[in-house]
Backbone as JSON Lines, residues from 0, in Angstrom:
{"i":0,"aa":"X","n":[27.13,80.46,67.67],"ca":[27.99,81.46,68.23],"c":[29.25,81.66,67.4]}
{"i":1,"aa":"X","n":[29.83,80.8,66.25],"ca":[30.49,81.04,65.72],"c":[30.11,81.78,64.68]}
{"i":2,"aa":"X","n":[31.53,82.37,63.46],"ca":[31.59,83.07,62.69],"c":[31.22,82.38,61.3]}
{"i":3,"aa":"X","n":[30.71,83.22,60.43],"ca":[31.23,82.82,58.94],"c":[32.41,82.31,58.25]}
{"i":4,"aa":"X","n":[33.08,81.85,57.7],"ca":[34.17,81.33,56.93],"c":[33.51,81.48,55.42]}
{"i":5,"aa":"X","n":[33.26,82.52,54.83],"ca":[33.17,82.87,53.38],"c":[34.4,82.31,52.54]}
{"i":6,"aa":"X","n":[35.3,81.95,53.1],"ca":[36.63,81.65,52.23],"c":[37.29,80.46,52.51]}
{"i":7,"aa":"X","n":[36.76,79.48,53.74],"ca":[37.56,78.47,54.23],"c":[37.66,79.52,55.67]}
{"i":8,"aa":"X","n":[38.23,77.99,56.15],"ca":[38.25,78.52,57.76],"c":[39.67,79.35,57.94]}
{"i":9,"aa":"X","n":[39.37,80.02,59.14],"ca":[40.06,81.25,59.66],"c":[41.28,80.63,60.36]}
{"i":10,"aa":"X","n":[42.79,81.59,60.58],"ca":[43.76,80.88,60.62],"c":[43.66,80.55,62.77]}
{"i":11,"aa":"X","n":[42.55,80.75,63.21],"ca":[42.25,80.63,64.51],"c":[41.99,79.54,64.51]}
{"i":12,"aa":"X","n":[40.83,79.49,63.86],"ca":[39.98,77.89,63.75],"c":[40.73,76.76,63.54]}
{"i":13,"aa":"X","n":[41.45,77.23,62.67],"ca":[42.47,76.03,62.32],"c":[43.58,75.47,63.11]}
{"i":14,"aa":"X","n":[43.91,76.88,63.96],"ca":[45.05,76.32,65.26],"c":[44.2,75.8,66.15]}
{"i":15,"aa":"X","n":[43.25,75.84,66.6],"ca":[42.84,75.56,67.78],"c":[41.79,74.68,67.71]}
{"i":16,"aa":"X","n":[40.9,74.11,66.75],"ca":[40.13,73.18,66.01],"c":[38.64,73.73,66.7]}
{"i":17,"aa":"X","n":[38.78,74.99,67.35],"ca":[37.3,76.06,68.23],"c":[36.43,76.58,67.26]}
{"i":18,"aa":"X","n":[35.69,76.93,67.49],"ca":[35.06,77.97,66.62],"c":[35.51,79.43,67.6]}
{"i":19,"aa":"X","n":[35.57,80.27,66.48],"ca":[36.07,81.93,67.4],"c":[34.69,82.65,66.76]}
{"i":20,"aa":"X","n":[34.31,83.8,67.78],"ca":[33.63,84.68,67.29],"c":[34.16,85.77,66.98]}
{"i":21,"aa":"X","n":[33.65,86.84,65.67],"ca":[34.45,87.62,65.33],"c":[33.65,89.2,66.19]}
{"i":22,"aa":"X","n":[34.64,90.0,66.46],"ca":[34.14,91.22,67.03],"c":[33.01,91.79,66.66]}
{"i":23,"aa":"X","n":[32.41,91.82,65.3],"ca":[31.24,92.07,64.51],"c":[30.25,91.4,65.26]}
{"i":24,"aa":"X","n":[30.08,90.16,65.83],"ca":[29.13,89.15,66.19],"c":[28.89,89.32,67.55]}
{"i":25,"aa":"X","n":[30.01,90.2,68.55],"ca":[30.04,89.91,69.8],"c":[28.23,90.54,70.48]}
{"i":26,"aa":"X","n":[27.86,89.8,71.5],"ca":[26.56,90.11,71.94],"c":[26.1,89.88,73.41]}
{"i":27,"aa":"X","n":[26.38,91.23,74.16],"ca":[25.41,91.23,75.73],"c":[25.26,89.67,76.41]}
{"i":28,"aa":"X","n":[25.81,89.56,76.91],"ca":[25.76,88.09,77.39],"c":[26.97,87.22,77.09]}
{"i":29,"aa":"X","n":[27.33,86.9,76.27],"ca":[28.23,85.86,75.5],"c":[29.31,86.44,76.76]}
{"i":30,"aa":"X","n":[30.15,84.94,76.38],"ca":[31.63,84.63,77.34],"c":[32.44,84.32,76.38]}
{"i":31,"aa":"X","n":[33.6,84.77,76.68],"ca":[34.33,84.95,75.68],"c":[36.2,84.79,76.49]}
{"i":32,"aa":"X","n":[36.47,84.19,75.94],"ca":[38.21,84.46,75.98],"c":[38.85,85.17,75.14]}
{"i":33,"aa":"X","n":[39.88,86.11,75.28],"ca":[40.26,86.95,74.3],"c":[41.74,86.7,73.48]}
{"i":34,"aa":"X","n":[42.19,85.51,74.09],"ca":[43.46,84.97,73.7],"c":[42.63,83.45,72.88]}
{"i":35,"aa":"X","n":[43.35,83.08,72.13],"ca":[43.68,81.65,71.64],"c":[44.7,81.17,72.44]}
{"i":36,"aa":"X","n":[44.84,79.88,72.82],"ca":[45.82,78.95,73.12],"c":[46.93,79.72,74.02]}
{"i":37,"aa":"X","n":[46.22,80.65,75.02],"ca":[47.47,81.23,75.63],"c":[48.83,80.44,76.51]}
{"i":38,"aa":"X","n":[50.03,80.68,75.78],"ca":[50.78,79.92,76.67],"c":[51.01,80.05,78.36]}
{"i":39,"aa":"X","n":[52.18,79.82,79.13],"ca":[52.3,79.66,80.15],"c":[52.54,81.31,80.78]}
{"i":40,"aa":"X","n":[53.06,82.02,79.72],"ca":[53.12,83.2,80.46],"c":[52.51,84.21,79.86]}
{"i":41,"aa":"X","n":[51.25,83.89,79.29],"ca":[51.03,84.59,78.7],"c":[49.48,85.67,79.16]}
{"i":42,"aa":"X","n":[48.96,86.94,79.24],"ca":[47.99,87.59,80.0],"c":[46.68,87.37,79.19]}
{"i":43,"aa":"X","n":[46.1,86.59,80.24],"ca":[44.39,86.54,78.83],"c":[43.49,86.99,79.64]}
{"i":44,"aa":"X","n":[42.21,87.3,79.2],"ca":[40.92,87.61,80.43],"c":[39.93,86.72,79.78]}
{"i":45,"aa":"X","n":[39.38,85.91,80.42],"ca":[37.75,85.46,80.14],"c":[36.93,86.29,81.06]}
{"i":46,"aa":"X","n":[35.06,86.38,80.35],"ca":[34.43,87.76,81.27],"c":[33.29,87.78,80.09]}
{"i":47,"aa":"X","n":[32.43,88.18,80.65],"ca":[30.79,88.13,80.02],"c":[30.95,89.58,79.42]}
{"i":48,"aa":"X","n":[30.28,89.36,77.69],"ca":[30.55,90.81,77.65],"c":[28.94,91.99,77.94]}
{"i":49,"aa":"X","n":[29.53,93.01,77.69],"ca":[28.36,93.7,78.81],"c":[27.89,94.51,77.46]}
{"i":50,"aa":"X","n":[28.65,95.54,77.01],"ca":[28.2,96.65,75.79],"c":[29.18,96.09,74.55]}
{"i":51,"aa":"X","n":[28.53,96.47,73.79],"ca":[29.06,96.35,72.27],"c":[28.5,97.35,71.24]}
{"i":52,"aa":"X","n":[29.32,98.09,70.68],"ca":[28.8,99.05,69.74],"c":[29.62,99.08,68.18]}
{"i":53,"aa":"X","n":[29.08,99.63,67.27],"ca":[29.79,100.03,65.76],"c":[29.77,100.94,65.65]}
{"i":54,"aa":"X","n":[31.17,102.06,65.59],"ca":[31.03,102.92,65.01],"c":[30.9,103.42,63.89]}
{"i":55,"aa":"X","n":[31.05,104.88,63.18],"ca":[31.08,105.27,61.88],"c":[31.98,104.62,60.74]}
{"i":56,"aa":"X","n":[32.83,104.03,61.51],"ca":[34.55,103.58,60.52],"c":[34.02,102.23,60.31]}
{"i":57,"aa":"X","n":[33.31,101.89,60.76],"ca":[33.16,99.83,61.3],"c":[33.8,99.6,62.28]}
{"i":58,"aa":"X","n":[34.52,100.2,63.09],"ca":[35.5,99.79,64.55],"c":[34.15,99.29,65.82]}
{"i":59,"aa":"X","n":[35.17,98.48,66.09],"ca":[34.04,97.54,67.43],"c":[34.41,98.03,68.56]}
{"i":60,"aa":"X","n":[33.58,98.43,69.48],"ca":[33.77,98.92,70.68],"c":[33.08,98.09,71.6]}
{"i":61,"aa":"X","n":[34.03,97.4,72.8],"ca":[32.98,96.8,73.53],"c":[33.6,96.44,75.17]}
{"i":62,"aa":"X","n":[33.02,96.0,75.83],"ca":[33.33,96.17,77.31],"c":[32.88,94.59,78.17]}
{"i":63,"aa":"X","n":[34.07,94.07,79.01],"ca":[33.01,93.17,80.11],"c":[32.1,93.71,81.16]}
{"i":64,"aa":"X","n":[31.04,92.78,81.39],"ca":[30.72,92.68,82.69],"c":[31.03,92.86,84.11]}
{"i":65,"aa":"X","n":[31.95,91.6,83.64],"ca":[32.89,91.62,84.62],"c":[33.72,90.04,84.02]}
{"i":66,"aa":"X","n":[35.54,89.8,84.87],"ca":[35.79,89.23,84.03],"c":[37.15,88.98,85.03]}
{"i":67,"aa":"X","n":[37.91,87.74,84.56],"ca":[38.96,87.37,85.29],"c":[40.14,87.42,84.54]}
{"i":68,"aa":"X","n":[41.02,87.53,84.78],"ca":[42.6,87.74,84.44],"c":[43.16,87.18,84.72]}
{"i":69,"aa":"X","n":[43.95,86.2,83.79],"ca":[45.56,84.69,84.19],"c":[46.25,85.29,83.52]}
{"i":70,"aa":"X","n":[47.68,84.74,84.08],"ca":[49.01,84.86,83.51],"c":[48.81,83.09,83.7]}
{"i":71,"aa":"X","n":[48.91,82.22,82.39],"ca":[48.94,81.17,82.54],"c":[48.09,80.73,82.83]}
{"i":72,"aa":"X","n":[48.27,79.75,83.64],"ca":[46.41,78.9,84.84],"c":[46.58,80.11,85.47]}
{"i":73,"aa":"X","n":[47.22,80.8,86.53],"ca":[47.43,81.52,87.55],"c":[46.23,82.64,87.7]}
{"i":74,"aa":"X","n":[45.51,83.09,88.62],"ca":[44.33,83.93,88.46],"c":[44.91,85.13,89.19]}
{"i":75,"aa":"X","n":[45.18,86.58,88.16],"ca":[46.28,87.46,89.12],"c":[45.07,88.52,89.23]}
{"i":76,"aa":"X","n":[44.16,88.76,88.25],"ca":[42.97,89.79,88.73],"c":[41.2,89.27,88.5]}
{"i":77,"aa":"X","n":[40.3,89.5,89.53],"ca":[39.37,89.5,89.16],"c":[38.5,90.68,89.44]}
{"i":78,"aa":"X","n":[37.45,91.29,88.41],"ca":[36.45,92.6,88.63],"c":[35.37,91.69,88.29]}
{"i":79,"aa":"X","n":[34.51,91.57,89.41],"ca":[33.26,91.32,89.54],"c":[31.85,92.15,89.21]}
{"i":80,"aa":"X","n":[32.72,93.6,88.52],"ca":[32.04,94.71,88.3],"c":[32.45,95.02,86.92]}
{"i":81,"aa":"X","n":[31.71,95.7,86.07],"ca":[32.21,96.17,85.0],"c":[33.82,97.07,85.04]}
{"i":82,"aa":"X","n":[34.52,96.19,84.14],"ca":[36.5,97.02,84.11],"c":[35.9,98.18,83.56]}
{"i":83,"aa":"X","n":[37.07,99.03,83.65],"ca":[37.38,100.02,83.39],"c":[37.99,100.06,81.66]}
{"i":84,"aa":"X","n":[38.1,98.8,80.93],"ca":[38.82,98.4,80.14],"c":[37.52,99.2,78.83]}
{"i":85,"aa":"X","n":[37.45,99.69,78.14],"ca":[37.18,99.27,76.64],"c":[38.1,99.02,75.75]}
{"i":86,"aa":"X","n":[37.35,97.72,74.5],"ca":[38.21,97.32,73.9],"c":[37.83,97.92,72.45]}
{"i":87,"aa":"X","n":[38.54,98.63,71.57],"ca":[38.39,99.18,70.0],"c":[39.12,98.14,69.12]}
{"i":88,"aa":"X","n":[38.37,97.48,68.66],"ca":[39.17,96.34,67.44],"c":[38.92,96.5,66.21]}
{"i":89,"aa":"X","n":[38.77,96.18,64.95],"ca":[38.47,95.62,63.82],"c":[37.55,94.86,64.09]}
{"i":90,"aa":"X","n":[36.4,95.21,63.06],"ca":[35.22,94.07,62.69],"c":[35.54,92.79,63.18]}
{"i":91,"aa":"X","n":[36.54,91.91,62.41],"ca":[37.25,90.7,61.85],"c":[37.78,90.11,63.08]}
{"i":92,"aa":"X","n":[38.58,90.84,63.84],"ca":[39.4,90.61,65.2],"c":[38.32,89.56,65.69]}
{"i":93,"aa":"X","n":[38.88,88.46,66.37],"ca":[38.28,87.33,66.84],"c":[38.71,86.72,68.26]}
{"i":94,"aa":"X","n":[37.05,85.74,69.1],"ca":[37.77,86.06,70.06],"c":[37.21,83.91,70.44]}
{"i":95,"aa":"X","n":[37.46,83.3,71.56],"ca":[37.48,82.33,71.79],"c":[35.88,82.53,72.5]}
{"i":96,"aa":"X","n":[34.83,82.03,71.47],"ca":[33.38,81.74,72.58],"c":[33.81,80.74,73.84]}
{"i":97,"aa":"X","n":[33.12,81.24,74.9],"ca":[32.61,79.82,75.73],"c":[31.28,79.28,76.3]}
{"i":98,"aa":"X","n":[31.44,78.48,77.18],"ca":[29.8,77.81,76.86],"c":[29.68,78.55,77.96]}
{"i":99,"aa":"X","n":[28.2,78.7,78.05],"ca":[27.1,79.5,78.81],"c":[27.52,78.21,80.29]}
{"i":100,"aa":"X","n":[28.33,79.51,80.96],"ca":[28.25,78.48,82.51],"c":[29.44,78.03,83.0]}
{"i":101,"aa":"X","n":[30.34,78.06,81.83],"ca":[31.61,77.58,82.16],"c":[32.96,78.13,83.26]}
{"i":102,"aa":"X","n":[32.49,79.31,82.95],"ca":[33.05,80.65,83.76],"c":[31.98,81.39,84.44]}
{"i":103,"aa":"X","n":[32.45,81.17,85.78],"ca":[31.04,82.09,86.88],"c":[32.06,83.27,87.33]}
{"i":104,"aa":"X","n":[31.03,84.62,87.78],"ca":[31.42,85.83,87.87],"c":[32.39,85.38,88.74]}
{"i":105,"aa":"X","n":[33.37,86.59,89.32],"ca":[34.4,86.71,90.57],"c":[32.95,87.24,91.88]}
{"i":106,"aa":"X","n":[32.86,87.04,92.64],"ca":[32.36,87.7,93.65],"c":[33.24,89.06,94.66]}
{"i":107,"aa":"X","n":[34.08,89.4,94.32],"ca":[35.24,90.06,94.78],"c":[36.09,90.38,93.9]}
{"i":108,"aa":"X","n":[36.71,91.73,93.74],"ca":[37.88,92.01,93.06],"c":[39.17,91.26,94.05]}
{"i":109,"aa":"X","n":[40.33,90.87,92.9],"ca":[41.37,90.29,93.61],"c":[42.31,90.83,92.96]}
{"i":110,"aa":"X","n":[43.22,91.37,93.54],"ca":[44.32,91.48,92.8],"c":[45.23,90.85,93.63]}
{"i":111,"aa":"X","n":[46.2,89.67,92.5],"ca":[47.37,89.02,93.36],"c":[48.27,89.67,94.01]}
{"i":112,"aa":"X","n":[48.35,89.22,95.3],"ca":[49.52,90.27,95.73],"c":[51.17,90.16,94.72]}
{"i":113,"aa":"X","n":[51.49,88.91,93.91],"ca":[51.87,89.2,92.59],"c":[52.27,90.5,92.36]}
{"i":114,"aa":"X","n":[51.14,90.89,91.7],"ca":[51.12,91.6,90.63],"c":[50.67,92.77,90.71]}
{"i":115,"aa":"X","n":[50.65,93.33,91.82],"ca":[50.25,94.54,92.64],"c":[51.37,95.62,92.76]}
């Protein structure tokens, strides 16, 4: 599930001692975190991804399943349904694999009353 390193490892790999997958690689199924090492206040989503496409330019287009949202540990949204989100990155753009299982769907959208 990880990437190539044609040159030595990537400056991800190296902070975080993970393997990252790069947007080029992403594939129907896979779980994924989209932050590295997010700090305490910081907004990340883990979430199964659902579509993935290449366009004409090489730009990556791709979408969850469905997928949960922290500020920190804190869990402020979950869509148990495909978001509304697509994401357009760079080939290269990289994201944190996880293991098959580690993260189970939301059964319910939540939004924290937080962050509402």
């Amino acid at each position: 599930m990880s990437h190539a390193h044609p040159n030595g490892p990537c400056a991800a790999c190296i902070a975080t001692g993970l393997p990252a997958v790069a947007a080029r690689d992403l594939k129907p199924g896979m779980l994924i975190q989209d932050k590295f090492n997010p700090g305490p206040h910081t907004t990340y989503s883990v979430g199964e991804i659902d579509t993935v496409s290449v366009d004409e330019d090489s730009f990556v287009s791709w979408s969850f399943r469905w997928s949960r949202v922290y500020r920190g540990t804190e869990l402020i949204y979950a869509y148990p349904d495909a978001t509304f989100c697509i994401h357009n990155v760079f080939p290269a753009h990289e994201y944190l694999p996880l293991t098959p299982g580690s993260v189970e769907p939301p059964t319910e959208r939540f939004p924290s009353p937080a962050y509402t």
